[in-house]
KETI-901001 format. One record per residue (C-alpha): residue number from 1; x, y, z. Coordinates in Angstrom, 3 decimals, always signed. Each point is the difference from the previous one (the first is absolute). Layout:
BEGIN
  pos        c1        c2        c3
  NUM         X         Y         Z
...
END
This chain:
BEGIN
  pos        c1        c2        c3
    1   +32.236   -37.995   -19.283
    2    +0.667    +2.290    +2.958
    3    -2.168    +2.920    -2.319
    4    -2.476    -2.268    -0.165
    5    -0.238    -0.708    +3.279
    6    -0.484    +3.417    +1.325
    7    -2.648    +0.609    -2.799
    8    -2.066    -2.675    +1.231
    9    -0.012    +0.650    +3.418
   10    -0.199    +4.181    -0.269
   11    -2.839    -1.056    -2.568
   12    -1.526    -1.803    +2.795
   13    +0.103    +2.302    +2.829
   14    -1.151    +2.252    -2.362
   15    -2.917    -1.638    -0.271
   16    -1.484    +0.393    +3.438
   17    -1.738    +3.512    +0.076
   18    -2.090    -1.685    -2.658
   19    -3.136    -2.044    +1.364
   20    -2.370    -1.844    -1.854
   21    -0.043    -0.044    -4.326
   22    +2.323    +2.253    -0.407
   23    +2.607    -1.144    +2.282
   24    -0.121    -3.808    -2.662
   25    -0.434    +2.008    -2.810
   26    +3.108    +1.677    +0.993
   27    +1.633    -2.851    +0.905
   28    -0.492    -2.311    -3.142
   29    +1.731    +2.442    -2.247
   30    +2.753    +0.526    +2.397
   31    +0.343    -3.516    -0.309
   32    -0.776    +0.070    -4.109
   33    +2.921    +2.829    -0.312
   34    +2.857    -1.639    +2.335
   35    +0.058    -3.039    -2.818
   36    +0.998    +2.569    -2.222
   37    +2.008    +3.256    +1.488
   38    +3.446    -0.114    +0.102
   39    +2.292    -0.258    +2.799
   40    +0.185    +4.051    +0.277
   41    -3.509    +0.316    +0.381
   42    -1.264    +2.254    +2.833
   43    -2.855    -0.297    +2.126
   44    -1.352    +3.238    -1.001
   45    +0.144    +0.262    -3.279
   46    -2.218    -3.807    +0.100
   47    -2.285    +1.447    +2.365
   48    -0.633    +3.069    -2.140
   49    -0.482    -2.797    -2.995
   50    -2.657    -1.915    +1.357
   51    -2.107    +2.932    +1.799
   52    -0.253    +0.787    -3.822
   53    -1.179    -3.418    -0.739
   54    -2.104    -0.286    +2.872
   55    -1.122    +2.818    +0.801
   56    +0.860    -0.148    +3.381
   57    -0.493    +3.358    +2.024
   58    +3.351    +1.841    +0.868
   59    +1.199    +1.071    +4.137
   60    -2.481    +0.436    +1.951
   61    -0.676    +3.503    +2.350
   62    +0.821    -0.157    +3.307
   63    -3.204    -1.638    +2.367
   64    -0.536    +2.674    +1.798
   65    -3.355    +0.951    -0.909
   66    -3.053    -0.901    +1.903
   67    -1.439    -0.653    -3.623
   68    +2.789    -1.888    -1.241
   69    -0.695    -2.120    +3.847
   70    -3.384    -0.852    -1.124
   71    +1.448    -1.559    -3.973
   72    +3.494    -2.052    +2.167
   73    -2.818    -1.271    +2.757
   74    -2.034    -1.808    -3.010
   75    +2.615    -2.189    -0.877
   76    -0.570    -2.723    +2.162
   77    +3.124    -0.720    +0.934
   78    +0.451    +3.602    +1.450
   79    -3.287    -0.649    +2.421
   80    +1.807    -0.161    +2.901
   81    -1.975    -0.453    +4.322
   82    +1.542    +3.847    +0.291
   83    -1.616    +3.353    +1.427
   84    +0.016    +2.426    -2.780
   85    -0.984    +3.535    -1.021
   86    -3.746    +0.781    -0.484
   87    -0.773    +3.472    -0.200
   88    +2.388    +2.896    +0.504
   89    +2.350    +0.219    +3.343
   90    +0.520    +3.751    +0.443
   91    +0.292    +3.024    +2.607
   92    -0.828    +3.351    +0.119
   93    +1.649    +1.519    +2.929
   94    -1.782    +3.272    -1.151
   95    -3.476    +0.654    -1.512
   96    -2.668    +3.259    +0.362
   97    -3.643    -0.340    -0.499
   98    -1.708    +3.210    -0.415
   99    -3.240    -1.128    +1.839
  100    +0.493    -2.676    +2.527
  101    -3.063    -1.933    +0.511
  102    -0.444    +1.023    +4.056
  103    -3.616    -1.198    -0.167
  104    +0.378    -3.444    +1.345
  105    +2.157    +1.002    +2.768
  106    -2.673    +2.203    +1.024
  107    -2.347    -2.759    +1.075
  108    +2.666    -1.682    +1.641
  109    +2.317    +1.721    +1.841
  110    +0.041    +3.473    +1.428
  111    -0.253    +3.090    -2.304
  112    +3.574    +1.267    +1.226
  113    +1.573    -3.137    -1.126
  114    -1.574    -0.442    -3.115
  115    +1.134    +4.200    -0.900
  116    +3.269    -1.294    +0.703
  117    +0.432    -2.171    -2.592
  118    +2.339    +0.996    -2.462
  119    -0.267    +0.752    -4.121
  120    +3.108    -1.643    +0.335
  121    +0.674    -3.348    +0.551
  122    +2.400    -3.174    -1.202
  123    -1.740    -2.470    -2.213
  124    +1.664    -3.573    -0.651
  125    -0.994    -3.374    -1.667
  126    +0.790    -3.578    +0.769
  127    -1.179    -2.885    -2.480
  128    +1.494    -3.557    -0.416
  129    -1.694    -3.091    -1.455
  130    +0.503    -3.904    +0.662
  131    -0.897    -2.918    -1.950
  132    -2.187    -2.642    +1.661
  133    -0.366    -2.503    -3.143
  134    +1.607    -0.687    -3.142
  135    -1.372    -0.840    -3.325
  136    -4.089    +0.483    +1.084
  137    -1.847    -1.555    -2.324
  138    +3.136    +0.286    -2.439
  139    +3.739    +0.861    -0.145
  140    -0.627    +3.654    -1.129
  141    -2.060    +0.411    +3.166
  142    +0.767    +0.849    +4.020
  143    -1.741    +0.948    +2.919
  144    +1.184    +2.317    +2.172
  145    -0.370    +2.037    +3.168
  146    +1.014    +3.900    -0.415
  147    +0.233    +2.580    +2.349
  148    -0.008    +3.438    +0.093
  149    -0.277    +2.944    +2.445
  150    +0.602    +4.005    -0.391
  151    -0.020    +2.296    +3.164
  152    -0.448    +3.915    +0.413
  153    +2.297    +0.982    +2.718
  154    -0.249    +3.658    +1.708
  155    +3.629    +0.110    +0.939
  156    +0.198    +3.578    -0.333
  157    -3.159    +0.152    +2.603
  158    +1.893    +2.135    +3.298
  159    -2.851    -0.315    +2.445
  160    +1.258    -2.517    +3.035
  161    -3.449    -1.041    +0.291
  162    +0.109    -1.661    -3.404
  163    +3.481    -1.713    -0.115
  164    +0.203    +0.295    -3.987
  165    -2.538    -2.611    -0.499
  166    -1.344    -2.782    -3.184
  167    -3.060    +2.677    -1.018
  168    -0.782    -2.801    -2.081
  169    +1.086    -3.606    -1.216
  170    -1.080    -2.150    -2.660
  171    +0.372    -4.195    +0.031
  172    -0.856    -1.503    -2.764
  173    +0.717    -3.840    +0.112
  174    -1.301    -1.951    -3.400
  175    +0.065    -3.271    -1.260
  176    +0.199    -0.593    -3.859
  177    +0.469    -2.337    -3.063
  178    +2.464    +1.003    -2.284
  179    -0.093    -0.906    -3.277
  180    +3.772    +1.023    -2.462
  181    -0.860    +0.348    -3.139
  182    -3.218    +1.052    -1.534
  183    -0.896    +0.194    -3.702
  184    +1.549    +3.056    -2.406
  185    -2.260    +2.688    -0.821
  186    +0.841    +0.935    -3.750
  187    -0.116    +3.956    +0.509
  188    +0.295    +0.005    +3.761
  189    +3.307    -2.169    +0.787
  190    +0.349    -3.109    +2.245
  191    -1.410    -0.962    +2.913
  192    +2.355    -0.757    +2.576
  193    -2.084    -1.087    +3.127
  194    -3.417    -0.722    +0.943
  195    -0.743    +0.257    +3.739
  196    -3.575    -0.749    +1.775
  197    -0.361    -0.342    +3.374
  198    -1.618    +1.250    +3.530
  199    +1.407    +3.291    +1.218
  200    -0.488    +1.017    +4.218
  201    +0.753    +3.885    +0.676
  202    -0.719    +1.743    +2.896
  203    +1.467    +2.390    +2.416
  204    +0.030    -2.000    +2.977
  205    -2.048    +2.255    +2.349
  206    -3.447    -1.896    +0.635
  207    -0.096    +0.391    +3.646
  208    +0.652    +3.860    -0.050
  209    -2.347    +2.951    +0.826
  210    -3.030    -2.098    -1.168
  211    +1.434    -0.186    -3.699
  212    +1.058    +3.215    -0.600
  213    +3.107    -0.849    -1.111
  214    -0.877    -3.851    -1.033
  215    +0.002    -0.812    -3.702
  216    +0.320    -2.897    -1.607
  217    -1.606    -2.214    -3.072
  218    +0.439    -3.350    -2.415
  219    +0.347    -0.142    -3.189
  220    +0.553    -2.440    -2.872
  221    +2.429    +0.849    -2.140
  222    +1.314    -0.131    -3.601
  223    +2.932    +1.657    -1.820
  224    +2.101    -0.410    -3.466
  225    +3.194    +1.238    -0.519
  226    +0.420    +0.776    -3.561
  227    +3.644    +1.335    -1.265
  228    +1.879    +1.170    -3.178
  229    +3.434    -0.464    +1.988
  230    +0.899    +4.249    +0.903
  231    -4.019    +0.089    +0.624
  232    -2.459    -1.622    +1.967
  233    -3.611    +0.049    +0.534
  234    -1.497    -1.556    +3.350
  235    -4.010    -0.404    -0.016
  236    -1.266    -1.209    +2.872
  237    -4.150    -0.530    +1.322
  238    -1.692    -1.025    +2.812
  239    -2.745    -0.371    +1.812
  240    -1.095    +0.545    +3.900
  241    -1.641    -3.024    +1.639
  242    +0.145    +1.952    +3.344
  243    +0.358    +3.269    +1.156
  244    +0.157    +1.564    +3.858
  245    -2.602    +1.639    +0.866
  246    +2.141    +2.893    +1.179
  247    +0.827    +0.829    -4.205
  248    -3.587    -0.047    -1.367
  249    +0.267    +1.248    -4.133
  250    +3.703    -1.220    -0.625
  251    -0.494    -0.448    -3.385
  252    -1.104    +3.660    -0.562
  253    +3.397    +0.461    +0.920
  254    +2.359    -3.216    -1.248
  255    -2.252    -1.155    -2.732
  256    +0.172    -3.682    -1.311
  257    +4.065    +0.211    -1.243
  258    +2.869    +2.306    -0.992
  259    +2.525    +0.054    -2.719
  260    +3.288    +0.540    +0.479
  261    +2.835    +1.142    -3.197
  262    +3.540    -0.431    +0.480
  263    +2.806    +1.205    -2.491
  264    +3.905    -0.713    +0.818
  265    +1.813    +1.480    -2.841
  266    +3.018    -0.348    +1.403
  267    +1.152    +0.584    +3.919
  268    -3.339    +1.994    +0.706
  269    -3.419    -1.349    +0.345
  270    -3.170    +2.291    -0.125
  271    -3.243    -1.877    +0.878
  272    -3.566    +1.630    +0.408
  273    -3.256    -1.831    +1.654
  274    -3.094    +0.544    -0.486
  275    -2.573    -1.271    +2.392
  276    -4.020    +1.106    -1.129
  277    -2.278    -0.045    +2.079
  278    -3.746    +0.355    -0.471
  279    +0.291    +3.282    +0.577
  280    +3.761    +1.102    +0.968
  281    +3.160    -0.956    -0.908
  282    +3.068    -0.280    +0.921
  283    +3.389    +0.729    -1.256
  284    +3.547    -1.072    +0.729
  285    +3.117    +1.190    -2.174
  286    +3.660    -1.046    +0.787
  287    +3.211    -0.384    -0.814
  288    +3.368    -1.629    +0.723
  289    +3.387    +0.182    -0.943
  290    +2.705    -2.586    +0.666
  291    +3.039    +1.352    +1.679
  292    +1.891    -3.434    +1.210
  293    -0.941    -3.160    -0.518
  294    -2.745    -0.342    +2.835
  295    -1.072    +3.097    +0.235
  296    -2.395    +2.722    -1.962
  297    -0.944    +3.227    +0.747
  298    -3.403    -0.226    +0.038
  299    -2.499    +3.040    -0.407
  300    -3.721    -0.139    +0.365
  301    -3.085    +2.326    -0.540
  302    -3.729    -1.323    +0.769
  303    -3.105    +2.368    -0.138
  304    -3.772    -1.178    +0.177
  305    -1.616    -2.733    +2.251
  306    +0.831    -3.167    +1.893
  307    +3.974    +0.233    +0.603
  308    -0.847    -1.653    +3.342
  309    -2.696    -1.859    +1.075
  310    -0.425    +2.400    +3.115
  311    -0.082    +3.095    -2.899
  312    -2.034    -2.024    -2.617
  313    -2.495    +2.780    -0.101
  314    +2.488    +2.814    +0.517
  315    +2.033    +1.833    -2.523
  316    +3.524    +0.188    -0.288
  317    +2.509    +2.009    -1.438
  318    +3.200    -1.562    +0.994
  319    +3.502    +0.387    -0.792
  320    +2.810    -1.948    +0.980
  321    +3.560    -1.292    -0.409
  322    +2.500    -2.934    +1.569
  323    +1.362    -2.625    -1.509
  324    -0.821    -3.673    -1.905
  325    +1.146    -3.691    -0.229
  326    -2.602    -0.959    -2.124
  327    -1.918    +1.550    -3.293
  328    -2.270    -1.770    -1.544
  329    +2.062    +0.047    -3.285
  330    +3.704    +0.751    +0.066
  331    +2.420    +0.131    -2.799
  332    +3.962    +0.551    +0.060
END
């Protein structure tokens, strides 16, 4: 009886990694096989039994993938009123462009402080996003409110009159529809998310040296996130409604979308973007490399046009290095 006992209830416990048909598939022939084991019967071995019968899948990973984030956050019971990742969180303490663009700082400051600027300079990214409604329109749908924002920072800049300054930072508030989920793509692997939304970005400078520095612009946005677990694909498109004034021909430069692939064999992740524009491109490729269990070291290379909205019609050649909390697909 006491055997028995501890069957049931282990069976039970058991049970509640397990959501939806698989967790009362599981749980019927637990039942089914406890009228007949005997009283030596081990949890294990009638586990093992009825994930043959079943089919049911076997341990999990460890959720610590960004990608793995976006498949837990469709189960509606995971849905949670929570800030979460967005887009990658990462510094770059050090980075060299072999052409800073100088040019804008021309117009608005003095030539001295604008030769001052360094090829040098730190580089980070902050980008969080917060659901404002559950279940829109149905439960594999949410709205929420993301934001991101990426500075250039000239701390290596030794001139007193520039006080290691932001040469340039991005903002980038959006608000978006989420939907988990979308159809399978025989050949091309599973969707995991559909996003559409509005998307804000500017630099925040509107009042400065009569625009020289302003730019800014609206878009409408849509992306899909397809994935084949170790790889993913993110596609995403939009389209300006408004533009400043101060950026005339943006999409000669930034195109209509980008496409971003990201493999995570294992503790590394290698990702390259690809941004066309009507007539450049540009070009990020990176890669990270968990070393604890928060942080990556986090490499990055971008060359072409539009890195920053200030430098959307400059080219870059940039290198730089610093560290990662979050990839946009990480394996153990």
């Amino acid at each position: 009886m006491k055997a028995t006992t501890v069957i049931f209830v282990s069976a039970i416990l058991a049970l509640a990694p397990l959501p939806g048909k698989a967790a009362t598939a599981m749980q019927e022939c637990l039942i089914a096989s406890l009228e007949t084991a005997d009283g030596n019967a081990t949890v294990g071995s009638l586990r093992s039994l009825c994930n043959e019968k079943v089919g049911a899948p076997g341990p999990k990973r460890k959720d610590t993938t960004v990608l793995q984030k976006l498949h837990s956050d469709a189960d509606i019971e995971n849905r949670k009123y929570i800030i979460s990742v967005h887009k990658q969180n990462y510094i770059l303490p050090y980075t060299s462009n072999s052409d800073l663009n100088r040019e804008p700082w021309n117009q608005a400051t003095t030539p001295e402080n604008a030769a001052a600027f360094k090829d040098e300079e730190a580089i980070f990214q902050v980008s969080a996003k917060f659901p404002l409604y559950r279940n829109l329109f149905s439960r594999n749908m949410d709205l929420y409110f993301g934001y991101t924002q990426k500075s250039w920072w000239q701390i290596y800049t030794d001139e007193a009159e520039l006080s290691a300054p932001f040469r340039e930072t991005n903002y980038e508030p959006e608000v978006f529809a989420r939907y988990y989920g979308g159809p399978d793509l025989p050949g091309f692997g599973r969707v995991s998310v559909m996003d559409f939304g509005i998307v804000h970005q500017s630099n925040g400078r509107a009042d400065i040296s009569d625009g020289a520095l302003n730019r800014s612009w609206d878009r409408v946005m849509a992306k899909a996130v397809l994935d084949w677990d170790q790889f993913a694909l993110k596609v995403r498109g939009w389209w300006a409604y408004e533009e400043s004034d101060d950026n005339p021909n943006l999409y000669q430069y930034m195109g209509y979308g980008d496409v971003r692939a990201i493999w995570a064999p294992n503790k590394h992740t290698f990702g390259l973007m690809v941004r066309p524009g009507t007539k450049k491109v540009g070009i990020e490729a990176s890669w990270s490399w968990q070393f604890t269990d928060v942080m990556r070291l986090y490499a990055q290379y971008y060359t072409g046009y539009g890195e920053s909205l200030l430098d959307y019609n400059a080219k870059t050649n940039r290198f730089g290095i610093g560290i990662m909390m979050t990839d946009f697909l990480m394996n153990d």
